[in-house]
N, C-alpha and C positions, 0 to 999 in steps of 0.2 A: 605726161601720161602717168596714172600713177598706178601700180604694181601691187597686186594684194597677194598676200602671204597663204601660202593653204596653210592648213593643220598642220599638215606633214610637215612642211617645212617649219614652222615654229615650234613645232616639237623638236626636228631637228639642231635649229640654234638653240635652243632651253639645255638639251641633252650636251650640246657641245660645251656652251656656256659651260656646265658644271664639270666639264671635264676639265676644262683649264682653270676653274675654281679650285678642283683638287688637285692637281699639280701646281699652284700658284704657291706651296710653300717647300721651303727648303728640307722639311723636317719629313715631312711624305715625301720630294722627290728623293731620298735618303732611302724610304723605306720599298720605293718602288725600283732602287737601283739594287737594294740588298735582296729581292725577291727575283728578280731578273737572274738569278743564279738559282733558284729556285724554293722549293716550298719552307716557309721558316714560322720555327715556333713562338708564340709572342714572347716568352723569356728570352731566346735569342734576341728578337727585337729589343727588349730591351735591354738589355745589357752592351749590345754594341751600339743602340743609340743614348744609352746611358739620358733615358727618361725616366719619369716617373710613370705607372701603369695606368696612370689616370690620364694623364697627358697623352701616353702612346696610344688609347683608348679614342681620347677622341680623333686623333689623326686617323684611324683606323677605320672609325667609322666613318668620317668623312671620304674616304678612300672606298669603301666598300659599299657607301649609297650613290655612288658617282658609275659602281660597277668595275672598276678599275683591279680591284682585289676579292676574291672571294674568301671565305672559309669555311673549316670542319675541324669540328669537335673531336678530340680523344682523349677519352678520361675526363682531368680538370682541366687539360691543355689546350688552348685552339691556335690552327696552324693558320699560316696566313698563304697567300699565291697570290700569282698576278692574274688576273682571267684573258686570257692569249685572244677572245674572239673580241671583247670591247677595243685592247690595243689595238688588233688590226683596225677592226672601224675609226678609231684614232687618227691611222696614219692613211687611212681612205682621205678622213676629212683635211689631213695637212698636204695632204698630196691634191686635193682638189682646190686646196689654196695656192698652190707653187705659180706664181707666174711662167706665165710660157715666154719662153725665149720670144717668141714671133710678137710678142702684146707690143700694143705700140699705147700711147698715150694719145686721147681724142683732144684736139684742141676746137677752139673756138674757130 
């Protein structure tokens, strides 16, 4: 029997896809554990990830087209955050991964 995918749903793996794209580096998981304590300014960013602004730039934007982090401007400065409503969706979708204790394995 073969199972076709709606919209929704492949938008939905596309979407996930990219979320574990942007978490698939150490240098963003860095940036989204130092934001997890809250809003930070990208000089702070870089100085304690001791990048270049070029370098922290694209983690950031990879970070911020995935939704994971937002920002806002002040002055010449932009802050960085983690956007609290995609994380949940996040752990919607790893919780809808969790096996269930009950799953059994189909055999032949």
């Amino acid at each position: 029997m073969v199972q076709i995918k709606s919209r929704e749903t492949t938008a939905r793996l596309a979407n996930s896809a990219e979320w574990f794209h942007a978490l698939s580096d150490e240098t963003r998981l860095e940036i989204v554990a130092m934001l997890s304590a809250g809003e930070r300014c990208v000089c702070e960013l870089m100085d304690a990830l001791d990048v270049a602004q070029s370098r922290l730039s694209f983690h950031l934007r990879v970070l911020k087209e995935a939704g994971i982090v937002s920002d806002r401007k002040e002055g010449r400065w932009v802050h960085y955050s983690l956007n609290r409503e995609r994380l949940e969706e996040m752990e919607m979708l790893l919780h809808s991964m969790k096996p269930s204790s009950r799953a059994r394995v189909a055999c032949c």
